[in-house]
Short mmCIF file of the C-alpha atoms (twelve columns), coordinates in Angstrom:
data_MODEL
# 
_entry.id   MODEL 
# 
loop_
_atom_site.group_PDB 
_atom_site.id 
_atom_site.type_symbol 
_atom_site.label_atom_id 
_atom_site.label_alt_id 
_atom_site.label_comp_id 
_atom_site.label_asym_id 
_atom_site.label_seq_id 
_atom_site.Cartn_x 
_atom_site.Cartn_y 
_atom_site.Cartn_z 
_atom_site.pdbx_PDB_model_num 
ATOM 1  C CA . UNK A 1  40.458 80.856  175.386 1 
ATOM 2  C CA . UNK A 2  43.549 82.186  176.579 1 
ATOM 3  C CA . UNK A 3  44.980 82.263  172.912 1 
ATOM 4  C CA . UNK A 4  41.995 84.350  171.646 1 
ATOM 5  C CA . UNK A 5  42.495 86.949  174.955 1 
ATOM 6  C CA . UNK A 6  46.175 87.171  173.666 1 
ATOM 7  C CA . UNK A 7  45.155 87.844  170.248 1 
ATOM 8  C CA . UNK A 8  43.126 90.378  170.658 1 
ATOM 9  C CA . UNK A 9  45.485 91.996  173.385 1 
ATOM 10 C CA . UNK A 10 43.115 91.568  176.481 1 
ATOM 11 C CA . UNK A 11 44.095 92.834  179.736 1 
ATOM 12 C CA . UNK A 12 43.628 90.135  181.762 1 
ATOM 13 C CA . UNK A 13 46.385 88.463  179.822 1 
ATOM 14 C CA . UNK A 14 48.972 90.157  181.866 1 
ATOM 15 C CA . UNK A 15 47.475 91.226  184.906 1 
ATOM 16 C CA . UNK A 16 47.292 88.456  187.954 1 
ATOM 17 C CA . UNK A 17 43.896 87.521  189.113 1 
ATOM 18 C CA . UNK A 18 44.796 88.281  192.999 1 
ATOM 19 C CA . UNK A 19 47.582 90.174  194.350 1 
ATOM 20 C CA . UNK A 20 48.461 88.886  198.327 1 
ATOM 21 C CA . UNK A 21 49.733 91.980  200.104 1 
ATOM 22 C CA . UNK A 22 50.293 92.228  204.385 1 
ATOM 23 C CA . UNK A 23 47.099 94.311  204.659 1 
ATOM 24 C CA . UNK A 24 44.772 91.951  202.645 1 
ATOM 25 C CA . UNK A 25 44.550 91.030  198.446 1 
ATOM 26 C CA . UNK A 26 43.245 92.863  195.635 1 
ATOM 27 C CA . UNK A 27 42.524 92.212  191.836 1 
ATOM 28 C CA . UNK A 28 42.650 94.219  189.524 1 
ATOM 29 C CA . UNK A 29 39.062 94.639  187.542 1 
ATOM 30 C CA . UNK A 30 39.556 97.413  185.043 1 
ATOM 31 C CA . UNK A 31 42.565 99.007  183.642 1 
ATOM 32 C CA . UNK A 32 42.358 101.744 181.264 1 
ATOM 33 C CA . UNK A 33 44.215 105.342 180.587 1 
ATOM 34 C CA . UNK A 34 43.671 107.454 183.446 1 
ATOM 35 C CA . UNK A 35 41.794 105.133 185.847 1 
ATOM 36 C CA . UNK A 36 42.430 101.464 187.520 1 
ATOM 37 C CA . UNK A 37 39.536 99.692  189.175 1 
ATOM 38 C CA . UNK A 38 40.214 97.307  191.994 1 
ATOM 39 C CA . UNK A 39 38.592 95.007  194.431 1 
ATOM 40 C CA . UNK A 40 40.260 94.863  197.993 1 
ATOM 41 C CA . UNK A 41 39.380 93.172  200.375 1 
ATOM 42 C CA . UNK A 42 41.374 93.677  203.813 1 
ATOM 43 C CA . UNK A 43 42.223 91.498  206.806 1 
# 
């Protein structure tokens, strides 16, 4: 599966599923020109 995502250039390739920061995580959901969606959940 991950093969076919890199073929066809998928985002989720190369972005991490959750990011751990001090304040809480987030993940990235959407990434496109001009806008970034994001779940965040804090602590």
């Amino acid at each position: 599966m991950v093969d076919i995502l890199k073929a066809r250039k998928h985002e989720t390739v190369n972005l991490p599923a959750v990011v751990h920061r001090p304040w809480g995580t987030y993940a990235s959901l959407k990434e496109e020109d001009g806008f970034k969606a994001k779940r965040v959940h804090w602590l």
